[in-house]
C-alpha positions in Angstrom: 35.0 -14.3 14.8 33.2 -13.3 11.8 31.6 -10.0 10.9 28.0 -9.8 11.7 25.4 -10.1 9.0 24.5 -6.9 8.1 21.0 -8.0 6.7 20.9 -10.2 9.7 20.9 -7.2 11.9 18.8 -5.0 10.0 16.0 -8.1 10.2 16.7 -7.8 13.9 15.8 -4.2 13.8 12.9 -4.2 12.6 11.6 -7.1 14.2 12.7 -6.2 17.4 11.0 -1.9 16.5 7.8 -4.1 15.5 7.4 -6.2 18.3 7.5 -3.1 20.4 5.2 -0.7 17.9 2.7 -4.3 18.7 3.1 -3.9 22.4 2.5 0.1 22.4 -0.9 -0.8 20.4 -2.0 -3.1 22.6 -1.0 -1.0 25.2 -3.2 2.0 24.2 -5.7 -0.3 23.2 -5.5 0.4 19.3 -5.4 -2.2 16.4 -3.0 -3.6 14.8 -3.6 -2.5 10.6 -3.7 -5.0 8.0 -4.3 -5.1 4.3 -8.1 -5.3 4.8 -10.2 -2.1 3.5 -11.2 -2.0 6.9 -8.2 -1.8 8.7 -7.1 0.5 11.3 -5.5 3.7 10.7 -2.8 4.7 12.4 -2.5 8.5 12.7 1.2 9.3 12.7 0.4 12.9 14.2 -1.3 11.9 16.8 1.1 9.4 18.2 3.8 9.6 20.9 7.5 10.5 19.8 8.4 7.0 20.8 6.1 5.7 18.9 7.3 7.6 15.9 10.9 6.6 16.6 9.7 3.2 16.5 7.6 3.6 12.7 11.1 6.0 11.6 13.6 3.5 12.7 11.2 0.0 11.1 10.7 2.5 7.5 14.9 3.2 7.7 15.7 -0.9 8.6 13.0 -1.9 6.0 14.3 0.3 2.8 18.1 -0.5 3.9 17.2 -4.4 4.0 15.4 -4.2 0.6 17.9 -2.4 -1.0 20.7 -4.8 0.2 18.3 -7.6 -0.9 17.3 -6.8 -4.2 20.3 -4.8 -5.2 21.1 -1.1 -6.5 19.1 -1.9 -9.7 16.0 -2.1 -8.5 16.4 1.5 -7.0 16.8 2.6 -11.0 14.2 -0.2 -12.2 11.7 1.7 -9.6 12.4 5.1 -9.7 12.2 4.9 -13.6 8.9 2.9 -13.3 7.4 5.1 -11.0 5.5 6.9 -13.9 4.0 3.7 -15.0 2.1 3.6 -11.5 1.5 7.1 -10.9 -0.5 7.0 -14.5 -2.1 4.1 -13.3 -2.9 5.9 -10.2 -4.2 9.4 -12.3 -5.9 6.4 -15.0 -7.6 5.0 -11.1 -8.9 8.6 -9.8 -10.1 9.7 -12.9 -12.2 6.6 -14.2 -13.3 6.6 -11.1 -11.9 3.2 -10.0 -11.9 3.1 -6.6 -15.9 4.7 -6.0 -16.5 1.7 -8.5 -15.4 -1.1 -7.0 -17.4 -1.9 -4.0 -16.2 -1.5 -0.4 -17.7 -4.8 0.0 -17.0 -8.0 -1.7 -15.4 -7.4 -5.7 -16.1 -6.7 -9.3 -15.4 -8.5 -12.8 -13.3 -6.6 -14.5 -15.4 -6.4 -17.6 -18.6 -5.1 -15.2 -16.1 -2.4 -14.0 -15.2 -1.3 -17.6 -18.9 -1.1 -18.6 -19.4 1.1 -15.5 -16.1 3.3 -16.2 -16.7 3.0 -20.2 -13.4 2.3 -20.7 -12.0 -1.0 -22.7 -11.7 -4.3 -20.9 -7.9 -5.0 -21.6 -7.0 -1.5 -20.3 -9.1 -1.4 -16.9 -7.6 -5.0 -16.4 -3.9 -3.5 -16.9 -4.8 -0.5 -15.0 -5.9 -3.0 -12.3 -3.3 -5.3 -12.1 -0.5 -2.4 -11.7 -2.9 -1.0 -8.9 -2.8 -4.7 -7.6 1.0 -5.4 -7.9 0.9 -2.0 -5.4 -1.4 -3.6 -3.2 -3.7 -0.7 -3.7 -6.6 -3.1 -4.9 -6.3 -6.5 -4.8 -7.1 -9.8 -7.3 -9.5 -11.9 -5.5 -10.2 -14.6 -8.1 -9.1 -13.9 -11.9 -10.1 -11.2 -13.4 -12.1 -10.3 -9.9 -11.1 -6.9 -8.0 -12.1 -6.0 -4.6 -10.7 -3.1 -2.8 -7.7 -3.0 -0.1 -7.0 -1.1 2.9 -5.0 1.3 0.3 -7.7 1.8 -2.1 -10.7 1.6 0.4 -9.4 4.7 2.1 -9.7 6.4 -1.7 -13.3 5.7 -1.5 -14.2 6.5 1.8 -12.3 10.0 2.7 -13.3 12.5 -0.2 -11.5 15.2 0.5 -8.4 12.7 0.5 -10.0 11.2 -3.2 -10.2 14.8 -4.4 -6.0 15.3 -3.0 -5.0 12.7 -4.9 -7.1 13.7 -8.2 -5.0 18.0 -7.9 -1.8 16.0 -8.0 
């Protein structure tokens, strides 16, 4: 017999740990989050320890699986391109990206730049990094609306004025 699949099984896990984090939701009446700006929230505090065991176990499944799927490089080609996005992030907070772009529908790039008074090319870049993230997303070229990520950045102040100590 051969040797089980190790990514098979970690796919299992996490499907099998999602599957039940869906029925606990429904079961308490609570939606399910999505990438939209107004998704639900899920408060991780708040939640039952099974519940918690559930998101743990999915977040320890998911990184293993990734990492056996993309290989030990792309730990390195992160970790040493995490100060591209965290500039990105502190370029975002400061320009005041995300109270910029509207909570409903999205901007040109070029309006956004006027309004920031920064250069096109570099709000575009700034953008697109933000994008690749998922923290905003590109809705049409050069168009920018905000995501569930971002949204919360312009909604919760005191969360918006966190990020900007940091």
């Amino acid at each position: 017999m051969a040797p089980q699949s190790e990514l098979l099984r970690l796919a299992e896990e996490v499907c099998s740990n999602t599957y039940e984090i869906v029925k606990h939701l429904r079961r308490h009446h609570q939606e399910e989050p999505t990438f939209d700006p107004g998704s639900a929230d899920i408060d991780p505090y708040g939640e039952s320890r099974h519940y918690q065991a559930l998101r743990a176990s999915i977040n320890d499944a998911a990184n293993d699986l990734l990492l056996l799927v993309n290989g030990p490089k792309s730990v390195h080609r992160t970790f040493l391109t995490a100060t591209y996005e965290l500039a990105a992030y502190q370029i975002a907070l400061e320009y005041k990206y995300f109270e910029n772009v509207p909570l409903e529908g999205d901007i040109h790039v070029s309006k956004l730049a006027e309004i920031v008074g920064m250069d096109v090319d570099r709000t575009g870049r700034v953008l697109r990094m933000l994008a690749a993230l998922r923290i905003f997303e590109e809705v049409a070229e050069d168009r920018f609306a905000h995501s569930a990520v971002s949204a919360v950045l312009a909604i919760d102040e005191n969360l918006n004025y966190a990020a900007c100590m940091q």
